[in-house]
C-alpha positions as CSV (number, residue, x, y, z in Angstrom):
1,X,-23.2,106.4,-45.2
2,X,-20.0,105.4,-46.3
3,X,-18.7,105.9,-43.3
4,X,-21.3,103.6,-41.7
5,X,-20.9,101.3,-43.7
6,X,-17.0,100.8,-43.7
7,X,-17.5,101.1,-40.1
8,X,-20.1,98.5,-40.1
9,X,-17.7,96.2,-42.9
10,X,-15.0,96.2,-40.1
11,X,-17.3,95.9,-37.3
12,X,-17.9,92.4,-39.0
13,X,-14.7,92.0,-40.0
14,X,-13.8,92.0,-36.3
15,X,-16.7,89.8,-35.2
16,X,-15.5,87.1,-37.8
17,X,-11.7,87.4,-36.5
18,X,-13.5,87.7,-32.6
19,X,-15.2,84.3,-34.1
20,X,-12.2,83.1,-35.9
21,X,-10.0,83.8,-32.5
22,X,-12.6,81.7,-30.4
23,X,-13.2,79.1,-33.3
24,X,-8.8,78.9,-33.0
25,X,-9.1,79.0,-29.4
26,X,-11.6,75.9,-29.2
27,X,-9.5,74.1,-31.9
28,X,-6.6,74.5,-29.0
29,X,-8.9,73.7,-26.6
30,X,-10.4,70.8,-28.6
31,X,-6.3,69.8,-29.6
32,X,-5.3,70.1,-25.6
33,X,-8.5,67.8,-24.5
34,X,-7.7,65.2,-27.5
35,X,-4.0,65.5,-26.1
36,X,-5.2,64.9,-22.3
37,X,-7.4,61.7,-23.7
38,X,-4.5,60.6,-25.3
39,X,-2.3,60.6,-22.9
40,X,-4.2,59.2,-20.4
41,X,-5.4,56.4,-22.4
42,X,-1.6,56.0,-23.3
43,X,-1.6,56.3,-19.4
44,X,-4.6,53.6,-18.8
45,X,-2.7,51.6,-21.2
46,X,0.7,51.5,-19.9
47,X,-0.6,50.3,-16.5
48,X,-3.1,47.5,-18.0
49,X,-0.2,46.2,-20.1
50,X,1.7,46.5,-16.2
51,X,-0.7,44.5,-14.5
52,X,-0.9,41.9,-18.0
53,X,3.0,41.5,-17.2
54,X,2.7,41.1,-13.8
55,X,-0.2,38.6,-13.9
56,X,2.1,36.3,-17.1
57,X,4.9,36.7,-14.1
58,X,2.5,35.6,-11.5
59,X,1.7,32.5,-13.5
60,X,5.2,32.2,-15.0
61,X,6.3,31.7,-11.0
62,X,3.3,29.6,-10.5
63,X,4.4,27.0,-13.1
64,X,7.5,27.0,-12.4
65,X,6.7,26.1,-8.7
66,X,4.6,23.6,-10.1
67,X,6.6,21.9,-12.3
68,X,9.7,21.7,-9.2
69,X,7.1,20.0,-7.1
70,X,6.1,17.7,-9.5
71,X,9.7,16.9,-10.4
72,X,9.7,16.3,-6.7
73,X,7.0,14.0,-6.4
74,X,8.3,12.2,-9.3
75,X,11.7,11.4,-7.7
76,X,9.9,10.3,-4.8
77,X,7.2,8.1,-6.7
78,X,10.8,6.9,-8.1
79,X,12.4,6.0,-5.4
80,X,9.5,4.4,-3.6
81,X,9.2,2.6,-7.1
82,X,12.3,0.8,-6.5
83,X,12.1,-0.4,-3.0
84,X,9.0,-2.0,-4.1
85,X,10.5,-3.7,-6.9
86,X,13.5,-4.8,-4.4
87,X,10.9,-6.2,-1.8
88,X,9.6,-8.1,-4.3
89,X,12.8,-9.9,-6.2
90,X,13.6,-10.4,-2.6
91,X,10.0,-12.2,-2.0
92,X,10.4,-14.0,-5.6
93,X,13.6,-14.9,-4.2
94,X,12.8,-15.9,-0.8
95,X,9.8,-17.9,-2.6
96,X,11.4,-20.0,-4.5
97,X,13.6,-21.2,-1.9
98,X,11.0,-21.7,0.2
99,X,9.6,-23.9,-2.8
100,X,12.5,-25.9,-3.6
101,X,12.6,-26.2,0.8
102,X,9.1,-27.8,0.5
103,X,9.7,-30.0,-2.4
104,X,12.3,-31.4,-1.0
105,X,10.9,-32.0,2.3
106,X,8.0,-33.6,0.6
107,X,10.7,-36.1,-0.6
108,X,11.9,-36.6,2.3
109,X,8.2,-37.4,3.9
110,X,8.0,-39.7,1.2
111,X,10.9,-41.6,1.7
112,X,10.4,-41.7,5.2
113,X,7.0,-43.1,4.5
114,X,8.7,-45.6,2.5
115,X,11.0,-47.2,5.0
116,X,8.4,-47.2,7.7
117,X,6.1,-49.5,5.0
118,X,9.5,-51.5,4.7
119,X,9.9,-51.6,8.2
120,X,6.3,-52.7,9.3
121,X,5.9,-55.0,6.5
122,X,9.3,-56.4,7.6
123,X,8.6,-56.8,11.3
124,X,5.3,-58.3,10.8
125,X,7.5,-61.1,8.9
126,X,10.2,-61.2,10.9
127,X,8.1,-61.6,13.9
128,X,6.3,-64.6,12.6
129,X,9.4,-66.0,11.4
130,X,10.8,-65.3,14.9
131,X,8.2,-66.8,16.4
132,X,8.7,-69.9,14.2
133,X,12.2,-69.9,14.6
134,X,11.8,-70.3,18.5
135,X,9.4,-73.0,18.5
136,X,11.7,-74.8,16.6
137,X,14.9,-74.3,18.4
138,X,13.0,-74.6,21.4
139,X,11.7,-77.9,20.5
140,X,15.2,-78.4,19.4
141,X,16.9,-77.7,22.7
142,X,13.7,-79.7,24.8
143,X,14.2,-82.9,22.4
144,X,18.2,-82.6,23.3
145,X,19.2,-84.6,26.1
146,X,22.1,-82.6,27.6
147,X,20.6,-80.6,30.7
148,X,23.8,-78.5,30.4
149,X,22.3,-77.2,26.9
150,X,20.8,-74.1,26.9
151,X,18.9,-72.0,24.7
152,X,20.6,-68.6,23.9
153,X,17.7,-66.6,22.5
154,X,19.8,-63.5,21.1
155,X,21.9,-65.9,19.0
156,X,19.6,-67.7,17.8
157,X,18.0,-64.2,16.5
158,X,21.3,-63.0,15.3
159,X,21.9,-66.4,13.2
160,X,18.4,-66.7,12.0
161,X,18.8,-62.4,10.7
162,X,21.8,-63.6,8.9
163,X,20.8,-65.9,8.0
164,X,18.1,-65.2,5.5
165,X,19.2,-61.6,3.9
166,X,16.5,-61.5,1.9
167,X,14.0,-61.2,4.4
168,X,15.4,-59.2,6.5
169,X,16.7,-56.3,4.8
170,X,17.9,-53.6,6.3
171,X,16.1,-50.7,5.7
């Protein structure tokens, strides 16, 4: 019985190291599929972190790009800034002489205005006194006796203009 049961103590004894050996052999099997998950999430996570550092390049480039075009533009918008702003000091400029033209010509018109007022107010007197003035000299030279006299109607003008200044002034 002894020998039954010494047989049957290491019958167990190998069963529990049979169990221990597969309990070891699933803790290396458990260790080597917790290394495999490990390494390839270290895997997964090397390439997402890849692709983050591709896509911050991607956009890095894209602002970049961005921010040269815009600097473009803004030279543009610049320069086209200051062509308008020479056109118009050179239509300011161009306006006020065009101004000071018209105010002076509106001077002039004036003037002008005034001598032709001077001028028709003058011959309508000048033509009455004209008109007077040959009557009389025309009576004059009729009431004379001397055939040989005769009336010289462009003198008689002439002395009668210079004779009154006043009346005839000359505009």
């Amino acid at each position: 019985m002894a020998s039954s049961s010494g047989s049957g103590s290491s019958g167990s004894l190998s069963a529990a190291t049979a169990a221990l050996a597969a309990t070891a052999g699933t803790e290396e099997e458990l260790r080597a599929l917790m290394e495999q998950r490990r390494a390839k999430r270290m895997l997964s996570n090397r390439e997402s972190a890849r692709r983050s550092r591709m896509r911050k390049q991607r956009h890095l480039d894209d602002l970049t790009a961005q921010a040269a075009h815009l600097r473009r533009e803004n030279a543009h918008v610049a320069t086209a800034l200051g062509l308008t702003t020479q056109g118009l000091l050179a239509v300011d400029a161009e306006n006020a002489v065009l101004r000071t033209q018209a105010a002076e010509l509106a001077a002039r018109l004036a003037s002008l205005n005034d001598i032709l007022a001077c001028m028709n107010t003058n011959a309508a007197a000048a033509a009455g006194a004209v008109a007077v003035s040959l009557t009389a000299a025309a009576a004059a030279v009729s009431a004379s006796s001397d055939p040989y006299l005769a009336f010289d109607g462009a003198t008689a003008l002439d002395d009668l203009l210079r004779s009154c200044p006043e009346m005839f002034p000359l505009c």
